[in-house]
C-alpha positions in Angstrom: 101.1 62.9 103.1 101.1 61.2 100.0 100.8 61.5 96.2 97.5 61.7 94.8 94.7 63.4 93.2 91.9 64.6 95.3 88.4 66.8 93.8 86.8 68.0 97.0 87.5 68.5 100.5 85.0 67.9 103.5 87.2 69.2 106.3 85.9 73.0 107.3 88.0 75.4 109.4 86.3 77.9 111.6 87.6 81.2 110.9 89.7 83.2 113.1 90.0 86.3 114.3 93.9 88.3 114.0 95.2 91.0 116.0 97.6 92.3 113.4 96.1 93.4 109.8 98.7 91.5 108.2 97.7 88.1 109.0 95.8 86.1 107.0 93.8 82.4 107.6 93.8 80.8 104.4 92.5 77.0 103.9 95.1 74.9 102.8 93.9 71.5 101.9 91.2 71.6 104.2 93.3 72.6 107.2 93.4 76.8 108.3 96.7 78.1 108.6 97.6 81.5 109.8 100.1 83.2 107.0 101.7 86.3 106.9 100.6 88.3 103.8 104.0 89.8 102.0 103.9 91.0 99.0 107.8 90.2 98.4 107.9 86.9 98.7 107.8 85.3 95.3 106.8 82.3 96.5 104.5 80.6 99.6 106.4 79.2 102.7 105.1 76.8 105.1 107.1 76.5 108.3 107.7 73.7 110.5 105.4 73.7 112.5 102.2 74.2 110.1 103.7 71.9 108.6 103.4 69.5 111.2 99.8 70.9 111.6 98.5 69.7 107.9 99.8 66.2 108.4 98.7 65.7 112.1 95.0 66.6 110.6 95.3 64.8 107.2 95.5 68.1 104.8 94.8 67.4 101.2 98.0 67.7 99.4 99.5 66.6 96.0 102.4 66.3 94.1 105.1 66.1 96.9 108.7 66.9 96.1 111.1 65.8 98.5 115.0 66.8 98.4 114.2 70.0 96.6 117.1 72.7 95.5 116.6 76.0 96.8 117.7 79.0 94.8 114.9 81.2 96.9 117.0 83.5 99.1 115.0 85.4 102.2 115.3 89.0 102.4 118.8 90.3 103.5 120.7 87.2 102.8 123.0 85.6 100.4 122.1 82.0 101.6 119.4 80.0 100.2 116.1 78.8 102.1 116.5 75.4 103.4 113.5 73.4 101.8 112.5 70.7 103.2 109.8 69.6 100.4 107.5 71.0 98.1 103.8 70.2 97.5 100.6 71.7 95.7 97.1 72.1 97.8 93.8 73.4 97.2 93.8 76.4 98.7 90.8 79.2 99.2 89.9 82.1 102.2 86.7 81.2 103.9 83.8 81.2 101.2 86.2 82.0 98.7 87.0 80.3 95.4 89.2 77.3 95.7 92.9 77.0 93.1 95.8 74.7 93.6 98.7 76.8 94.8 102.2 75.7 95.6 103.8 75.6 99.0 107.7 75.2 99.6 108.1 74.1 103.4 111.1 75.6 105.5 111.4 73.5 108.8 113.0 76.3 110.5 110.3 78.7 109.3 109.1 81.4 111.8 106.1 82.2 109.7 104.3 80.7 107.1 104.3 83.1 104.2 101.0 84.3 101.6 103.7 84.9 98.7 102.6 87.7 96.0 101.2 86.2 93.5 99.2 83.4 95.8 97.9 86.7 97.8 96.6 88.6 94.6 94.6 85.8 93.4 92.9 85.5 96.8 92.3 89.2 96.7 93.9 90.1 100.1 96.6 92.2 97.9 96.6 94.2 95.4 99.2 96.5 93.5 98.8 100.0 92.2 96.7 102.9 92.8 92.8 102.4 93.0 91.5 104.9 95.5 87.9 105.6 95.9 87.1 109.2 95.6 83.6 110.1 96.6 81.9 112.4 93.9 81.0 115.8 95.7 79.1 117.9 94.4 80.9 121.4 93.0 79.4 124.1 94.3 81.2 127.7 93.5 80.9 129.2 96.3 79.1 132.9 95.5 77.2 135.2 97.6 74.3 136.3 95.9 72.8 139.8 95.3 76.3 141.5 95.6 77.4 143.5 93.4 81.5 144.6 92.8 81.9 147.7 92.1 85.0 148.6 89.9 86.3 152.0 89.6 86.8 153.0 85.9 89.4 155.6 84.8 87.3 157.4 82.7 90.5 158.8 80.6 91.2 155.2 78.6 89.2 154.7 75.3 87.4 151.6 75.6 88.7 149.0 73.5 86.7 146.3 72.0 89.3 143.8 70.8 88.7 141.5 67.6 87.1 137.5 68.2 90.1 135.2 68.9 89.2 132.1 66.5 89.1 128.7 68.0 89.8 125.3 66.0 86.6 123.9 64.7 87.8 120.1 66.6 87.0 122.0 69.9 84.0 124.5 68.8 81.4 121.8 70.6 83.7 121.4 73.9 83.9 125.6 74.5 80.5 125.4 73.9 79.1 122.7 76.3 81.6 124.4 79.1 79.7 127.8 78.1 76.7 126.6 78.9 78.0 124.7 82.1 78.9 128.1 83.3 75.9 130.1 82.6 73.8 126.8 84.4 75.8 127.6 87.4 75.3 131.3 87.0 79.2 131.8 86.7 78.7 133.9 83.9 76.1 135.3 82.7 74.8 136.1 79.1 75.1 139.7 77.7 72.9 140.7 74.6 73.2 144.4 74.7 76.4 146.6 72.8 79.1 146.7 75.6 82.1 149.2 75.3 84.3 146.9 76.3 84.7 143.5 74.9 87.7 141.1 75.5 89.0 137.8 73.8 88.7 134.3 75.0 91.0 132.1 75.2 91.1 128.6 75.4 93.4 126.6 77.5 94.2 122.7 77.7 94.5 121.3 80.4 97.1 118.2 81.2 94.3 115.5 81.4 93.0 117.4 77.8 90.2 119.0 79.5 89.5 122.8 79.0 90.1 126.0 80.5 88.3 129.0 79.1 90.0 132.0 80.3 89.5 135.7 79.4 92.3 138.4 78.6 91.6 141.1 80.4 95.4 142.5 80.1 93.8 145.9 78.3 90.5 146.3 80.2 92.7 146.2 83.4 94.3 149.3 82.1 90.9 150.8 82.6 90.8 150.1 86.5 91.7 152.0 89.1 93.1 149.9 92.4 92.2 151.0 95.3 95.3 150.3 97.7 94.7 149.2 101.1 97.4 148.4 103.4 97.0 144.6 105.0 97.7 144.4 108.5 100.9 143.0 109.8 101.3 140.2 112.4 103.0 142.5 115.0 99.9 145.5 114.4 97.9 142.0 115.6 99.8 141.4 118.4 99.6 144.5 120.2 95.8 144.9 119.8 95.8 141.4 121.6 98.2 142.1 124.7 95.0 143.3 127.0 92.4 140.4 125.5 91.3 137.5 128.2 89.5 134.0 127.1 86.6 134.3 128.7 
């Protein structure tokens, strides 16, 4: 080890293969070390025996700091890392962009340690939420040629109720969803006097996008239900006492 400057680096490591997906071999100086990535470390550790490892095959290091004082303290504890020295190194993944990063060496290290920072420049870490979502499709699922028939109580007065106004800033937004609807054949357009004619009403949503909506409160007065009684669990049960998988 010693301190000077150094622009490239001939030696190549040969990439390895790791049994747990939180190992990493990252090129330090030319040499591959095996690091554990964590994202709580605030800086990079070297242990001894890596340590031992960069020397032995002449690692490309600079800027070494002997008799450094720790204030680092590992996870869990009130006492300071012991560190042994500090040094900078040209450090990359395998085909990846090369930066100087700085290593502080613990000789009683059990693993050498990707720190957070160090790991999100490599990009083998990164922070926050950025799922992929795969765009599907919507399909409103409808069953074509099927008519629902809705009993009508013929003693309420149809009641064609006034246009609800909508602000002008949103006139162009209702009317590009209308038409997104009648593409999909969700609604369909009416040019013939009806008897019944309710308001829409327009609703935003939390992300600002729209919800058309219609209020049907006084046409539902019109309806009749038609009250069927839903089966219970136990009328399910007994039907089921005699039945075999075949």
């Amino acid at each position: 080890m010693g301190n000077y400057e150094c622009f490239e680096v001939d030696n190549l490591a040969k990439p390895r293969q790791h049994k747990r997906d939180d190992m990493i071999a990252v090129i330090i100086g030319g040499v591959l070390i095996d690091m554990l990535i964590d994202s709580g470390a605030s800086c990079n550790i070297i242990n001894g025996e890596d340590c031992k490892t960069l020397i032995e095959e002449n690692a490309t290091i600079l800027d070494v700091q002997h008799n450094v004082i720790s204030t680092i303290k590992p996870f869990a504890s009130d006492s300071p890392l012991d560190i042994k020295l500090k040094f900078v190194a040209p450090t990359r993944l395998e085909n990846g962009q090369e930066r100087i990063e700085s290593f502080m060496v613990v000789e009683n290290g059990t693993t050498s340690l990707s720190g957070k920072q160090t790991s999100i420049y490599l990009g083998i870490l990164k922070l926050g939420l950025n799922l992929d979502i795969n765009q599907i499709e919507d399909i409103r699922p409808k069953i074509p040629d099927i008519k629902i028939k809705l009993t009508i109580d013929s003693k309420i007065k149809p009641v064609q109720q006034p246009i609800r106004r909508i602000s002008i800033a949103v006139e162009a937004r209702v009317e590009q969803k209308l038409d997104e609807a009648l593409a999909r054949d969700i609604i369909e357009r009416v040019t013939e006097p009806s008897a019944w004619i309710s308001p829409m009403v327009i609703v935003f949503k939390p992300d600002d996008d729209l919800r058309i909506c219609i209020d049907m409160r006084r046409a539902n007065e019109a309806i009749l239900r038609k009250n069927f009684p839903l089966p219970t669990f136990e009328s399910f049960m007994t039907k089921l006492l005699d039945i075999s998988h075949g």
